[in-house]
C-alpha positions, 0 to 999 in steps of 0.5 A: 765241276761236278759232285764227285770232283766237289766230294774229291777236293772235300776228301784232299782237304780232310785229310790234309786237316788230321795230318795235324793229328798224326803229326801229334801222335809222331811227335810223342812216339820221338821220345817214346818207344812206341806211342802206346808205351806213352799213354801208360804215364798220366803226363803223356794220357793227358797230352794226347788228349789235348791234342787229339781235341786240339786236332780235330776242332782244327778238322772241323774248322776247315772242313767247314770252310771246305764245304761252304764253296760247295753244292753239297746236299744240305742234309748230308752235311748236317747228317756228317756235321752231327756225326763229328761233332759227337767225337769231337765233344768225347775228345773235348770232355776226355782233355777237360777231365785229364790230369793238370799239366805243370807248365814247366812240363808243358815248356818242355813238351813245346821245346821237344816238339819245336826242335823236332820241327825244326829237325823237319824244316831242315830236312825239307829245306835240304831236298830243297837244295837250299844247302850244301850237302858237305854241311848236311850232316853237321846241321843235323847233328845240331838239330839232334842234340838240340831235340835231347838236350831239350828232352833231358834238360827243358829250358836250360839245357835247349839254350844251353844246346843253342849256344853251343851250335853258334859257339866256336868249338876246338877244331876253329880254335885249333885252325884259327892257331894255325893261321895265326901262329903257321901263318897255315891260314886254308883251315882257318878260311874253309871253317869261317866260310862253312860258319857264314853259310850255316849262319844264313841257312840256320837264320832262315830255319828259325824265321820259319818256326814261329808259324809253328807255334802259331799253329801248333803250340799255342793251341795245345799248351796255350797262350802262355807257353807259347809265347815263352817259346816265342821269346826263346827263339826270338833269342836264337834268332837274335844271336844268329843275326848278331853272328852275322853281322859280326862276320859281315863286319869282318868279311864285307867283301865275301859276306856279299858273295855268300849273300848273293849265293845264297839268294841265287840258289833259293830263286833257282830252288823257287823256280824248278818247284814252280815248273813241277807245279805247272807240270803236275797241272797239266799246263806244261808237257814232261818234255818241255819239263825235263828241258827247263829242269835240265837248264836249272840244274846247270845254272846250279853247278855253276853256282855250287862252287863256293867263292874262296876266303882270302883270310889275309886279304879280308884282315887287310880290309878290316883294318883300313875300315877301322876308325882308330887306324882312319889316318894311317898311310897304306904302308902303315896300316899294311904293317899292322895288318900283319901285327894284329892276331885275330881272336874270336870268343865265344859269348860268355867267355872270359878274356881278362880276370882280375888282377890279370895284367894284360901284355896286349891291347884288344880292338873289337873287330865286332860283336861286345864285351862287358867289363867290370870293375868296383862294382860298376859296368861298363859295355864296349862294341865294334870299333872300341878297344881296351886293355890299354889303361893297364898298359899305360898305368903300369899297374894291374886294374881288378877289371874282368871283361868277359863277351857278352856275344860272339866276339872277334878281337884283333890283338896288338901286343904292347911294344907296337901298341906304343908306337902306333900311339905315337903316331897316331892323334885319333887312337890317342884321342881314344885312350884318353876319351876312355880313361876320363869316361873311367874316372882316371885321370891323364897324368896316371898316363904314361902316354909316350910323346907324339911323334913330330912327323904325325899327321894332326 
């Protein structure tokens, strides 16, 4: 390679090492109307100085890394290494003299810029392909609302904006009343269904940021910072997968399918990139080229199509894996199937208050609850169920039970409860685990005879 080719690959390598300060620069000009507006405040003086020091030590970095590897003359290099030094130490000496900024300022600063990255990420991921185009506009529209929220609000009102994304709005509430009441179940399968894939796309999103504040937010607001942002995010991620794993829990067949889907669709994305690299390297000519992308692209329609939610059938599924419901025959559980009324919480959200006297028992399809009563707490999860006691004591508790995560609850009303009761020795056996690990005793119980043809 000769030196003009050296001196070209030198001049790439720079440039793409002060991206990192233009990045900077546009990240300001986001919440300012323009970026020279922004200097005029001591707070936004400061930050710029920080990362135009920040920046440029970054280009010094790697323009060293670059020029070891070549031939270049060494007086020339020392001549230009001097020159960068000189405007580096002048940025270092201007961050060092500006104005203190507050952590929480600077807290505040890193969620803005974090939720902008993520705004990009989502942008490229989407000429990506690795979403659905119907769901673009609604991933944006998160994405926004986080930037502001975090702008107006700082720490509490970027969590605040995270917890709604993965919150069940009006409209899923309104569809999930329509199935359950209308039996009208195709808006109610269409929103779980657009849920999952935002869920996936949204986890994938997340996992790409912690890079970002690596990079980026450690080295202009510090250590410190960075690594409560880190935690903020570790939150997210953390609700992600819990909701995920709820619906995968609800849905096992068709969270498989999605999966699969979504894994398909990222390795066709991975491959029509890796043809455009070898086409750009001269390695492959525009007409083999435009062949293999003509083949991705078709094997991408025939995967577009999302599989149809069977919101019935999965219910049915749900049900036959539940623990309590093990002994039950097929026509039983059948039956059930189409008793129980799904319910989904969203974290936070109060179920039962005090002194309210439930008329229905609650099984936890997935996700937790926390109870509370006398000043004690206690946590149920998948699998456990409540509202029971009351029922069977006959008497109102001062219970408050309240989602500690995004929850699905299957309700049975009390008439069917009991005489599931009768028939069924595990559920049985449950109820009474769950008033001895309370502290009341089974005689409190009016628990309706067993019947005689129950299995044991």
């Amino acid at each position: 390679m000769g030196v003009l080719d050296h001196l070209e690959e030198l001049r790439w390598a720079i440039l793409k090492s002060l991206s990192g300060f233009f990045f900077g620069v546009l990240l300001t000009a986001v919440f300012f109307n323009s970026f020279f507006d922004a200097l005029k405040y001591p707070l936004d003086r400061a930050l710029s100085n920080q990362v135009v020091a920040v920046s440029l030590q970054t280009v010094r970095e790697d323009v060293a890394t670059t020029t070891e590897s070549y031939e270049l003359t060494r007086e020339i290099i020392r001549s230009e290494a001097k020159r960068f030094g000189e405007r580096l130490d002048a940025a270092v000496a201007a961050a060092e003299d500006s104005e203190e900024i507050l952590d929480r300022d600077r807290i505040t600063l890193g969620l803005i810029a974090l939720a902008g990255s993520e705004r990009h990420t989502i942008l490229e991921r989407f000429h990506e392909r690795a979403v659905s185009t119907r769901l673009h506009d609604r991933i944006l529209s998160d994405s926004d609302r986080l930037i502001e929220a975090a702008r107006s609000g700082g720490r509490t009102g970027y969590q605040r904006a995270a917890r709604r994304a993965l919150a069940h709005g009006r409209p899923f509430q309104f569809a999930m009343f329509l199935n359950n009441r209308l039996r009208i179940s195709a808006p109610l399968s269409r929103m779980t269904a657009d849920r999952f894939e935002l869920l996936l796309f949204q986890r994938l999103i997340l996992r790409d940021l912690d890079g970002f504040i690596d990079t980026r937010i450690r080295r202009i607001h510090g250590r410190r910072v960075a690594d409560l942002l880190r935690e903020l995010l570790n939150r997210r991620v953390d609700a992600t997968e819990t909701a995920i794993e709820g619906l995968r829990l609800q849905y096992p067949g068709y969270a498989e399918e999605l999966e699969r889907r979504f894994i398909r669709r990222t390795a066709l994305r991975l491959e029509e990139r890796e043809y455009e690299a070898m086409r750009e390297d001269g390695l492959i000519g525009a007409e083999l080229h435009t062949v293999l992308t003509q083949d991705v692209a078709a094997r991408r329609a025939e995967i577009e199509t999302r599989p149809r939610l069977d919101i019935a059938l999965q219910k049915a599924d749900l049900v036959q894996q539940f623990p309590l419901f093990a002994e039950l025959d097929s026509r039983s559980l059948r039956l059930l199937g189409k008793a129980l009324v799904t319910r989904y919480v969203n974290a936070e959200e109060v179920i039962i208050r005090k002194d309210n006297a439930p008329k229905s028992v609650y099984f936890l399809a997935s996700g937790a609850v926390e109870l509370e009563t006398a000043g004690q707490t206690w946590r149920l999860g998948r699998g456990d169920l409540f509202g029971q006691l009351t029922i069977l004591s006959q008497k109102p508790r001062r219970t408050k039970i309240t989602a500690i995560a995004p929850t699905t609850l299957l309700v049975l009303d009390e008439a069917r409860f009991l005489r599931l009761l009768k028939r069924s020795t595990t559920l049985r056996a449950a109820v009474e685990q769950s008033a001895i690990a309370r502290g009341l005793s089974l005689d409190a119980l009016n628990l309706p005879e067993m019947n005689p043809r129950s299995t044991a």
